[in-house]
C-alpha positions in Angstrom: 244.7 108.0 -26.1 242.7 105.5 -28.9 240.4 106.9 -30.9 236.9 106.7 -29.6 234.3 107.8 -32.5 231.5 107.4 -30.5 232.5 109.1 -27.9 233.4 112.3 -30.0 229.4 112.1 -31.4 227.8 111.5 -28.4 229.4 114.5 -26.7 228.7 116.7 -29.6 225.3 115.8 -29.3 224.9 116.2 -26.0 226.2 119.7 -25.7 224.1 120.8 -28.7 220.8 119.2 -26.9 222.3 121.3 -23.4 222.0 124.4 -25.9 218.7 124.1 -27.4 217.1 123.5 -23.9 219.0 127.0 -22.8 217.2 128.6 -25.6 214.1 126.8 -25.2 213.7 125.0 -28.5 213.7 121.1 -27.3 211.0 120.7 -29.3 212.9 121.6 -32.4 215.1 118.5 -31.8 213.8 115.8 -34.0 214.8 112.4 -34.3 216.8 111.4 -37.6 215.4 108.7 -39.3 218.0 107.7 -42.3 215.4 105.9 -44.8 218.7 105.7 -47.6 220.0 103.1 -45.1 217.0 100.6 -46.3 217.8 101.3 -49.2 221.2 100.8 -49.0 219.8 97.3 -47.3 218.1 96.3 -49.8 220.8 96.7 -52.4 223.1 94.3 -50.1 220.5 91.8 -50.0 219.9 91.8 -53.7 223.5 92.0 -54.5 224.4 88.7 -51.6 221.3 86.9 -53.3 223.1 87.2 -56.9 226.6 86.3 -55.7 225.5 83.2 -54.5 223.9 82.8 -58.0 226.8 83.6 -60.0 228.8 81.1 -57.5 226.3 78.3 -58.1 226.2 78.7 -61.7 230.1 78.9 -61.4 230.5 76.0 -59.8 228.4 74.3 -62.4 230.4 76.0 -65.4 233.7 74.0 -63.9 232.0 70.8 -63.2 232.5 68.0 -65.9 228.8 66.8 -65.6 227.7 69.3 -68.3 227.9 69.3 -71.8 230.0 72.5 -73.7 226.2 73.7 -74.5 225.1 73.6 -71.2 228.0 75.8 -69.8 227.5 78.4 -72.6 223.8 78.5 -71.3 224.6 79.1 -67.9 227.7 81.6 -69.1 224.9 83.5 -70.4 223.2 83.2 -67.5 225.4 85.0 -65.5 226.2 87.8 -68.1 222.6 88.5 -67.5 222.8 88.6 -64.1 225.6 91.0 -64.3 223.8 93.5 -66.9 220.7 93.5 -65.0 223.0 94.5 -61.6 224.5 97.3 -63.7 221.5 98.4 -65.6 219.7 98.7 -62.1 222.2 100.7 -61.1 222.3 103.1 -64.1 218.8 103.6 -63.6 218.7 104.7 -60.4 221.8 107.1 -61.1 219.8 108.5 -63.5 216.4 108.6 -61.7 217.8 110.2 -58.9 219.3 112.9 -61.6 215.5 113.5 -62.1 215.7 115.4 -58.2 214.9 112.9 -56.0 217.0 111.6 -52.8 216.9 107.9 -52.8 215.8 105.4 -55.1 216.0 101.5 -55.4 215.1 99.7 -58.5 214.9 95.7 -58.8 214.8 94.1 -61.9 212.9 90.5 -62.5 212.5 89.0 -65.7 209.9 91.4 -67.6 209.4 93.2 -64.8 211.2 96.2 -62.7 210.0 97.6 -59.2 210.9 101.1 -58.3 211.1 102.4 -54.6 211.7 106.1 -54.6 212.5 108.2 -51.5 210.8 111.9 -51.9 210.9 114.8 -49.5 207.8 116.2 -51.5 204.2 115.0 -52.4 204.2 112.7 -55.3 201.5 112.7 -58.0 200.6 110.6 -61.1 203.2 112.2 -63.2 206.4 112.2 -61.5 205.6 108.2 -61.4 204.3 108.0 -64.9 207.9 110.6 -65.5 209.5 107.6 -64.0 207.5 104.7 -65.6 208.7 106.1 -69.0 212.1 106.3 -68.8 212.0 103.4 -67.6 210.4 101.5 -70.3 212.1 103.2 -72.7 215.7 102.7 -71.2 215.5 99.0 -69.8 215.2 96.5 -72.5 212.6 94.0 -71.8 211.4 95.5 -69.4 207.3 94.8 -69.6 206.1 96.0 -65.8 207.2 98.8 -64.2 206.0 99.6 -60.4 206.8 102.5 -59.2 206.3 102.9 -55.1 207.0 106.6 -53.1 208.3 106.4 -49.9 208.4 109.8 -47.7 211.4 111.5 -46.0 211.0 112.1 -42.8 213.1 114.8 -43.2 
């Protein structure tokens, strides 16, 4: 008999919503919203827009039409492209250390947007908590945003 996933969830699900209703709590069943899944969105866009980047700048790098200068500009290029990937992703390791569930951060030039996921209320200081590590972590980094999304949770 193959494997059927699906099926396996769907039955689970259905038998646990069969319970509830014997115990009268069908109002306790709550639709699951997974907000990490934009996130996790948004980090595949950002990461496709890059690779086609690095591939243009590649294919520049291996074409004779540019000078020995040129290529080490766009070389450099790409290195930065690279350490801005990995230093977005060693801030939001670390911001998500600070407690919260989800976080996206995009770095542009001088500046650095942060989307943060939080099951609780936010206030001026957990984003200001934010803004300063941020600025003092992410060189070059000029304008930091910080934006609070809430778990539906």
């Amino acid at each position: 008999m193959p494997f059927d996933g699906i099926a396996i969830f769907t039955k689970e699900t259905k038998d646990a919503t069969k319970l509830l209703e014997k115990e009268g709590k069908t109002d306790e069943v709550k639709p699951v919203f997974a907000e990490s899944y934009i996130f996790q969105d948004m980090r595949m866009e950002v990461r496709n827009e890059r690779s086609e980047m690095v591939e243009q700048l590649t294919a520049k790098m291996t074409s004779s039409d540019f000078t020995a200068e040129e290529k080490n500009e766009i070389f450099d290029e790409i290195a930065e492209l690279r350490k801005v990937s990995s230093t977005e992703a060693l801030m939001e390791m670390q911001i998500k250390a600070l407690g919260y569930p989800e976080v996206f951060v995009r770095g542009e030039e001088e500046r650095v947007n942060v989307t943060v996921l939080s099951n609780e209320e936010h206030s001026p200081q957990m984003a200001d908590e934010i803004t300063q590590y941020i600025m003092s972590s992410w060189d070059g980094a000029q304008t930091v945003k910080v934006d609070f999304a809430e778990s539906k949770e």
